[in-house]
N, C-alpha and C positions, 0 to 999 in steps of 0.2 A: 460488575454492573456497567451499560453502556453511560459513557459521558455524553452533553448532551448537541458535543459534538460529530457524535459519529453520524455516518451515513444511512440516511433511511432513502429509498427511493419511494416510501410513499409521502414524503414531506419533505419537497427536494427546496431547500432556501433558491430564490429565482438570484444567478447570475448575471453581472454587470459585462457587457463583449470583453473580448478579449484583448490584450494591450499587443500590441504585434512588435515583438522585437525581440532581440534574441535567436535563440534556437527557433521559435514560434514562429517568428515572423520568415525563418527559410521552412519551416515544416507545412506553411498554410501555403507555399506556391508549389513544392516540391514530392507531399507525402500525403497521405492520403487519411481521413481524421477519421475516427472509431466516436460513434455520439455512445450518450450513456443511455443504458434501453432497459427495461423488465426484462429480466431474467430467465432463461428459462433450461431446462434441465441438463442438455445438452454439454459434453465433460471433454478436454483436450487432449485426448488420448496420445499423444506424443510426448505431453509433456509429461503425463502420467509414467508412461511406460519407462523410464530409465529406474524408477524406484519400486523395487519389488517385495512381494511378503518378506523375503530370506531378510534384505534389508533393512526392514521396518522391525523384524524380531532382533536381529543381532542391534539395532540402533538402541532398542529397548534395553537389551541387556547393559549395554554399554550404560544408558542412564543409570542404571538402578546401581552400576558400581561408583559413578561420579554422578549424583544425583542434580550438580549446578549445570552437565552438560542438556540441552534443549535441542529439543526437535525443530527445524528450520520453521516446519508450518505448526500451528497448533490454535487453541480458541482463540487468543490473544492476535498474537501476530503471523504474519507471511513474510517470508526473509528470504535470502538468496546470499550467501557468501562466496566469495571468488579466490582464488590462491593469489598470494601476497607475491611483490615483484622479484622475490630473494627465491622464491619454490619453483619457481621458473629455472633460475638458475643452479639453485639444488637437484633439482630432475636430471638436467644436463650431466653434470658430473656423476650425480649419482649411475645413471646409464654409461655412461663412456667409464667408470668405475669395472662394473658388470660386467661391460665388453674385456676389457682388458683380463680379468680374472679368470673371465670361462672360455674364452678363445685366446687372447694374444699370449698371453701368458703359458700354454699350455704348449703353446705349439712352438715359441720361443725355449722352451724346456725340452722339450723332442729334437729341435735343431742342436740345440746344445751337447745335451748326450751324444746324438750321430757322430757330432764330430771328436767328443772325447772316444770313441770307438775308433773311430778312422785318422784323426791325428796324433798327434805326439803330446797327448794332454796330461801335466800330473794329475795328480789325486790334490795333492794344496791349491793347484792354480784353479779349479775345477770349483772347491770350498771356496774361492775368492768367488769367485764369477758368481756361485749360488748365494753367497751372503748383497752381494749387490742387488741381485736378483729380490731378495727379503723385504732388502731398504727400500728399495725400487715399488715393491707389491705392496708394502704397510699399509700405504696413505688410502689406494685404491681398494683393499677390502675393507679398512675402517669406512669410508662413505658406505660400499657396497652392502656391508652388513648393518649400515643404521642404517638405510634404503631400505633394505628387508624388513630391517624393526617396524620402522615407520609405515610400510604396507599392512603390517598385522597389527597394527594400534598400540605398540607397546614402549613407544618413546617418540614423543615429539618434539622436535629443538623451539623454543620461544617463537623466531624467527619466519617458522615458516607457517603459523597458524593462518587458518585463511583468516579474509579479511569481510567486513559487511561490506554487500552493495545498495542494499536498501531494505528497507521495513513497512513493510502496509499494516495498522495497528487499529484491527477490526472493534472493540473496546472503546477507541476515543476517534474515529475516522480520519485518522493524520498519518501522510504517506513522508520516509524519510529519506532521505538520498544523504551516501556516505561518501566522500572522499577520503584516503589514506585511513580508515578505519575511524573516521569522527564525522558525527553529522556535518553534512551541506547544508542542510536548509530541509526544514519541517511545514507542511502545511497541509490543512484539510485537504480531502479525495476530492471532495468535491470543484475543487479546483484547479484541477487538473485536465486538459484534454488528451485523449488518448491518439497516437500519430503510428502508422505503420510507414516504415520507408523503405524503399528499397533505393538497391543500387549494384550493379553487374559487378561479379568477379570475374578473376582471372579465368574463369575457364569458360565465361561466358553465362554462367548460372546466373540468375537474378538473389541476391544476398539481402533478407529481410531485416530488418530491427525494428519492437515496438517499443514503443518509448511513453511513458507521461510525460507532458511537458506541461509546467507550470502556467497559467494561463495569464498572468498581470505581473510578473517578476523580472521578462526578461530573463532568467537563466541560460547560459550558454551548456549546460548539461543537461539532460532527462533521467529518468529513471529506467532502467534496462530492460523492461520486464522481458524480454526477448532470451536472457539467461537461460530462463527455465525450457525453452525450445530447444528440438533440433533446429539446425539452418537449414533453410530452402524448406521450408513446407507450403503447403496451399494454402491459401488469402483465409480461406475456410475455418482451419485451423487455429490461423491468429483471433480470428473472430471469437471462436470458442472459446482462446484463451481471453480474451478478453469480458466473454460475457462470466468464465469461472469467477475470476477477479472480482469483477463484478458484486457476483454473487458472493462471496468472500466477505467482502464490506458490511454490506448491505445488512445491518441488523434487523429488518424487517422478514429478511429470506430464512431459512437455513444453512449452516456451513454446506460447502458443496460434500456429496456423497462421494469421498472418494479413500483410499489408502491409508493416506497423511494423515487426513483429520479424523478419522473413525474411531479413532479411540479419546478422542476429546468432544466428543458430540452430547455427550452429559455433561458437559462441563460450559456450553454454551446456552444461554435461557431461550434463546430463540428457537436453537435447534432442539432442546430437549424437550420444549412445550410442540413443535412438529413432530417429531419421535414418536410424543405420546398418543397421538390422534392418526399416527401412518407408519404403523410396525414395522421396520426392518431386522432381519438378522444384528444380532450386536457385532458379530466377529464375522461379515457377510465378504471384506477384503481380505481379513489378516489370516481369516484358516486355509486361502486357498494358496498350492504350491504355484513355483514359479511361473510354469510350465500353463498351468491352469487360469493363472493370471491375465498373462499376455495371449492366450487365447479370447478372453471375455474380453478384453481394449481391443483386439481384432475386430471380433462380433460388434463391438459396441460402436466403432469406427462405421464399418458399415452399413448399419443401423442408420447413424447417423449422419448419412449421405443424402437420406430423404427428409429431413429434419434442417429448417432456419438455423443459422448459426447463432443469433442472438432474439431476443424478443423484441416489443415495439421500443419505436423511440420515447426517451424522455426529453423532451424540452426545457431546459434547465436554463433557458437565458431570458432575460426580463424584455417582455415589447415594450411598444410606445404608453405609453399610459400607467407606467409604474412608477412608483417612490422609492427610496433606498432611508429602509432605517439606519442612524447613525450609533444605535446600542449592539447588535449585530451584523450590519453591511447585506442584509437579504432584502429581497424586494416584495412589495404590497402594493397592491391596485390602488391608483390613486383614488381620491375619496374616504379609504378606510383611515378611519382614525386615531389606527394601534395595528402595529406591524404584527402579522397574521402568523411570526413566530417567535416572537420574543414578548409580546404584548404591548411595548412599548410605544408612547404615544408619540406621533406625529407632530410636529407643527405646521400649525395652517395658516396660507398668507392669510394678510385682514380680511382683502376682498371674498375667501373662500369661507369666511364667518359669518355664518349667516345675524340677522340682527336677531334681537335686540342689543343694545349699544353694551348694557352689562355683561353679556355675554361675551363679546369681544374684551372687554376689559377684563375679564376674568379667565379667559383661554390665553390671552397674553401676558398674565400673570403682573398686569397693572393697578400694581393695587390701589395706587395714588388716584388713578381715574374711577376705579371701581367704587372706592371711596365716596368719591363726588358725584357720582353717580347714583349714591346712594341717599347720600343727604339732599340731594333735589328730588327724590321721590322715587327711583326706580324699587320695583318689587323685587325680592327673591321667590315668589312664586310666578312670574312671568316664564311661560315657557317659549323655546323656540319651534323650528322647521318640524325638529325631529322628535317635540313632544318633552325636551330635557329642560331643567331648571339652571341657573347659576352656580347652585347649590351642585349637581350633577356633574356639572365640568369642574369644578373646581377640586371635587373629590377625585375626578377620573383624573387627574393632574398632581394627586396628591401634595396640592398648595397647602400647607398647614396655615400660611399665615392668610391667606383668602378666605379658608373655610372659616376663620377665628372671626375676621372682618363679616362674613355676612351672620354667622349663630349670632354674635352679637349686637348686629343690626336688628335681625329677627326679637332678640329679646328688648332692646329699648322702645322698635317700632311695636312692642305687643304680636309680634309675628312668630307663627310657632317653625324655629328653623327646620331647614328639608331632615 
């Protein structure tokens, strides 16, 4: 079930600007901002293509022997994990490992022999030299062969599990950023502006990163969404990835049609009440071979060369003339009298009350006046502007002790309460 926080973009809570400091405040002079827009079908085929059928089956398999292991994307969440700072340095050795066993080592053994050929070598001193040789090789095929293991899934040391980067959690709409594998800081989608940045490599390429960056926080970090890319692609692309995202959230949409999530698209109420009314194949990514794959993300690529990268804009930030409810933090046209989504009502200066005097006392929840107001004559069927009684505000306020004061004024004065 969605909480009732998640992200709809047809009922987008209006935004307060943004507080400029932080990352934010170098991104809005520096990087160039991605608004949040309608959705439209349009798929990231770059970022798609590293994960293929073979992939997604063997990932499967892999579940269903360790059932707690999870698919990075699925109904629920979008995640990204990164290798931990120790598997950087286990790669290293691990390969300089390899190196040594299948070349140096070999040819270190060939030089050896020549010379027990060509010199004056015993047969013991030769035993010497090869048991050094043993103690010498131990350490580098122990890494090399759990290098091996660890390619084929069949031991992993604690230490080098990867680590989260971040979480988008389509269910309750709250994006998480991790540091050292423990949440940073959680907060709605909706709060977030979306920044592409660049900035020139070493080789003179322009080097992308898109990033959320938290909009009122201040944070000196973003969230990466750039992971799931190659580097150096076209403006184009980020876009799509960003309108995926998007649509990812968006419990309004359906889950995007692609690989990862194709087999949890029954499992989403959104996408499966779509499903039911726009038939697609069930197995329309996972039966086809690799090969078959990455031909259709070709085609689909340019396909969608004549195709917007994202849909219209939404305008998610509050103009002049809005209020900010204080039970949810969204904004409502000024005037309305109960915040347009949470229901919550407003307070209204005096001056915005229109008369009669009892009504004013009873919006401001004075009972003392209201009181007094009563025993000098005012009626509870007096209405106002808007055609409402005493009785009316005082219910829409749910004042129990105002509503008590006027039912029982209505019954002494002979008046039948609202």
């Amino acid at each position: 079930m969605y909480q009732r926080t998640a992200y709809n973009s047809k009922h987008v809570p209006l935004q307060k600007p943004a507080v400029k400091k932080g990352l934010l405040a170098k991104f809005f002079s520096t990087a160039t901002r991605f608004s949040f827009t309608q959705t439209c079908d349009v798929l990231a085929t770059k970022a798609l293509s590293y994960y293929k059928p073979s992939h997604w089956h063997r990932d499967e398999s892999k579940q269903q022997q360790q059932p707690e292991t999870a698919f990075a994307w699925n109904e629920q969440t979008m995640g990204h994990d990164t290798m931990s700072p120790w598997s950087v340095v286990y790669l290293n050795v691990t390969g300089l490992s390899k190196f040594f066993i299948l070349y140096f080592l070999p040819f270190s053994l060939i030089v050896l022999l020549v010379s027990f050929i060509f010199d004056d070598f015993s047969v013991s001193e030769l035993v010497k030299i090869l048991e050094k040789y043993a103690l010498i090789s131990l350490p580098f095929a122990v890494f090399w062969a759990q290098g091996e293991l660890l390619n084929r899934g069949y031991f992993m040391l604690p230490f080098l599990k990867a680590q989260r980067a971040y979480e988008l959690n389509r269910r309750t709409g709250m994006v998480t950023l991790y540091r050292h594998n423990k949440p940073y800081f959680t907060h709605p989608f909706i709060e977030f502006d979306c920044f592409l940045n660049a900035a020139p490599g070493h080789q003179g390429l322009m080097n992308y990163s898109l990033l959320l960056v938290h909009r009122y926080n201040g944070y000196r970090h973003g969230v990466p969404l750039h992971l799931m890319l190659p580097s150096n692609q076209l403006i184009d692309e980020y876009k799509r990835f960003w309108n995926m995202v998007q649509q990812y959230m968006d419990i309004s949409r359906p889950l995007p049609d692609i690989l990862m999530l194709e087999a949890v698209r029954n499992k989403d109420e959104t996408t499966r009440i779509y499903d039911a009314t726009h038939p697609r194949e069930s197995h329309y990514w996972r039966q086809m071979s690799d090969e078959v794959f990455d031909q259709k993300l070709d085609a689909l690529a340019i396909e969608q060369l004549q195709q917007p990268a994202t849909g219209a804009v939404i305008n998610i930030f509050a103009e002049e003339g809005h209020q900010q409810c204080s039970e949810c933090n969204t904004w409502s046209p000024e005037g309305e009298r109960h915040c347009t989504e949470c229901h919550h009502p407003f307070a209204i200066d005096n001056a915005a009350i229109p008369e009669p005097a009892l009504h004013q006392a009873v919006w401001q929840g004075d009972w003392a006046k209201a009181r007094s107001l009563l025993a000098q004559g005012a009626s509870i069927h007096e209405v106002n502007e808007q055609g409402r009684t005493a009785m009316d505000l005082a219910q829409e306020r749910e004042d129990k002790l105002m509503i008590e004061l006027l039912e029982t004024h209505g019954e002494v004065g002979n008046e039948v309460p609202h």
